[in-house]
N, C-alpha and C positions, 0 to 999 in steps of 0.2 A: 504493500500500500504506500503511493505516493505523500510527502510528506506537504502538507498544507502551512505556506509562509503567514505570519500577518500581517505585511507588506511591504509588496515588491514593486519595483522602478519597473519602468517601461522607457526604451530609449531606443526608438530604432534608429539605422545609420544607413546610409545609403553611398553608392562609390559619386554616383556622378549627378551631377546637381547643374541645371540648365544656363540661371542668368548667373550664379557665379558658383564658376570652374572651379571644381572641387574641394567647395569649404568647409565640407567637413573637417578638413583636416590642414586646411591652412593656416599659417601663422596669424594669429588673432592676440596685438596687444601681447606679445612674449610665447603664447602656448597654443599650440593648435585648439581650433574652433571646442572640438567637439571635446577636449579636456577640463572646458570651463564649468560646463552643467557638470561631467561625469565630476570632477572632483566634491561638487557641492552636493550630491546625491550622496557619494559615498561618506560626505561626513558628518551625515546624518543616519544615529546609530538605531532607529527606529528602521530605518530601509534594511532588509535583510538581505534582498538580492537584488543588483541591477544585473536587467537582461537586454541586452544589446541583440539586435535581430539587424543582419547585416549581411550586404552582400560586397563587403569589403575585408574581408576578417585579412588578408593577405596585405593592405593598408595598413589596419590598425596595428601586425605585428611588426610591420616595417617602422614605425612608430613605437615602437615600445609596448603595446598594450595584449596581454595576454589574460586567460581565461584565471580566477583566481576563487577563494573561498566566496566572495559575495559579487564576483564578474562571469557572468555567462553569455556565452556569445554564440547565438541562435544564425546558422547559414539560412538567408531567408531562399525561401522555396524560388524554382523559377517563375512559376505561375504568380508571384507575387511582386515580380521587378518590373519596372519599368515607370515611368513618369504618370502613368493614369490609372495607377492600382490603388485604389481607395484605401487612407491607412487603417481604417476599422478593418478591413481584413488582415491584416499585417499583425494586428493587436489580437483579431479572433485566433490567430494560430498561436500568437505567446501565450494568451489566457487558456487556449486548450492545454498547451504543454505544462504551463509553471502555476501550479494551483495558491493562490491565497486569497485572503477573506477581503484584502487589500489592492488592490492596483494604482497605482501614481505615473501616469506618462506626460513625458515632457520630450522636447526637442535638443538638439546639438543646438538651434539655432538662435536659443536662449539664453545664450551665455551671460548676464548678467542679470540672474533671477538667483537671488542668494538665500544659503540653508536655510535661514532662520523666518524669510519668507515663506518657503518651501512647506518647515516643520509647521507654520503658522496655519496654511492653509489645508495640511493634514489633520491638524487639530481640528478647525473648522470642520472639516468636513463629519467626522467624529461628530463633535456636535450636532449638526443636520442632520444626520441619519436617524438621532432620538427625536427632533421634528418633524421626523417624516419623509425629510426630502432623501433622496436614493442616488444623488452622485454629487460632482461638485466641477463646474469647469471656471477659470480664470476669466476674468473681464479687463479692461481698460472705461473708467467712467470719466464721461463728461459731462459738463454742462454749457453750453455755447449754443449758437443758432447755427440751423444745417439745412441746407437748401437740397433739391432735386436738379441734374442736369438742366431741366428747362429755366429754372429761375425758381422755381415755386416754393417756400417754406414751408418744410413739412414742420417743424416744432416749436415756433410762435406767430404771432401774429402782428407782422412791420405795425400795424395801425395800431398797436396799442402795444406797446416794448415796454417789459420789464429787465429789470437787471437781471442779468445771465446766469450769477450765484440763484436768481431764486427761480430757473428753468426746471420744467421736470428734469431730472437727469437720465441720460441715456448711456447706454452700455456696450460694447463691445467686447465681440470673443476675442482676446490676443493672443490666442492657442499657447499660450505657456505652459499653464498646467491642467489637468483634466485628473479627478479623480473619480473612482466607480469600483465596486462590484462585482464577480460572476457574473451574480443573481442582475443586479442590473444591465450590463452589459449584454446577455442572454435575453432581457426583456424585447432592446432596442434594436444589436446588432451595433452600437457604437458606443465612444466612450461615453457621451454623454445620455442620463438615461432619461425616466418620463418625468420626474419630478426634480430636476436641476437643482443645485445653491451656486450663484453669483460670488465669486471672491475675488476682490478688484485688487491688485496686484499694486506697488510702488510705481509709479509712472518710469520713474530713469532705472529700473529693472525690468521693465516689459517690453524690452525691443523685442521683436522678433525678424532674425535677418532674412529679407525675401529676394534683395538686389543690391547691386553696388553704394547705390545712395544707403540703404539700410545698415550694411558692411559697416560703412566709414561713420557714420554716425555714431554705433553702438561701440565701434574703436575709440572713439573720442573721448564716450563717456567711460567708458573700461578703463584708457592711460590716467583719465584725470582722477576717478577713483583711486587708482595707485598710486598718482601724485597726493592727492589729502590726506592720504592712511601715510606717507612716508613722512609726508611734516607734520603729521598728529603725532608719529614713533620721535621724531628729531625733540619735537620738543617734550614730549613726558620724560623722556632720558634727560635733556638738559634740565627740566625741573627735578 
């Protein structure tokens, strides 16, 4: 009898990535891309296994990275590669394989979504599951005005403007983190299941890199993060 985790990462990895050439594994800010999530996963002692589902594993060991007590690395099937394979299937075949009560899938593309983020919105989800709700996916919120192509406002009304703090707020999926279930996952056939929780993510942690402009952005704010934590360490040592 297979031995049932209480929860396990999800991190699939892929070789070749269309608008930029193979970031999985590019240099990103010191460390290739896809080391930045993997190391924040792993240092969080709640995650019992990250499974990598990868049709790179010849990459990642050119890189250093090999299978260990809490790194599994799943050769994704062939029926599974290519640029228009839905990743709920890609997930359905880790959750068939790697049994836990728990599942946590995130991106390489996320590299600056930190552990304590991470554990935060595990907790959370914890929580919602005693309310009811059966999964948990990450948002991006706003409040601003948003028009349609044609011109038209869909979320207030020009003729009568309120101040923007006090707009409904609206939400966005920033695909960072997505938590769920089996039992949920089973319901839907995706990560996300029939009764959702919203957990809005740090804004300058939820990049998700989709293009060059996205790359160099989430670069900027990566180096500059490592510039504030070096003059925070300069000066607690001087004091």
């Amino acid at each position: 009898m297979s031995h049932t985790h209480k929860l396990v990462a999800l991190l699939p990895m892929k070789a070749r990535s269309v608008r930029v050439k193979g970031k999985n594994f590019r240099n990103f800010a010191g460390r290739p891309l896809y080391r930045w999530i993997l190391d924040s996963l792993l240092a969080i002692e709640e995650i019992e296994k990250v499974i990598i589902n990868t049709d790179a594993r010849d990459i990642l060991e050119s890189h250093g990275l090999v299978e260990s007590d809490r790194i599994i690395m799943r050769d994704r099937k062939m029926e599974l590669c290519g640029d228009f394979v839905s990743m709920n299937k890609v997930l359905a075949d880790d959750v068939a394989a790697i049994k836990s009560d728990t599942y946590l899938m995130t991106h390489t593309t996320n590299p600056l979504l930190g552990k304590s983020t991470i554990r935060e919105a595990y907790h959370a989800y914890l929580n919602a599951i005693n309310e009811g709700y059966d999964s948990l996916f990450s948002v991006n919120r706003y409040q601003t005005r948003f028009y349609l192509e044609s011109g038209e406002p869909v979320n207030h009304d020009p003729d009568n403007l309120i101040r923007t703090q006090d707009l409904e707020p609206w939400f966005e999926e920033n695909s960072n983190l997505y938590i769920f279930s089996c039992q949920s996952f089973e319901r839907t056939d995706a990560r996300i299941g029939r009764v959702p929780k919203m957990f809005v993510t740090p804004h300058l942690e939820s990049a998700d890199i989709d293009d060059s402009n996205g790359w160099h952005l989430a670069e900027i704010i990566a180096l500059a993060n490592h510039l504030g934590e070096s003059r925070r360490k300069h000066l607690t040592e001087k004091a």
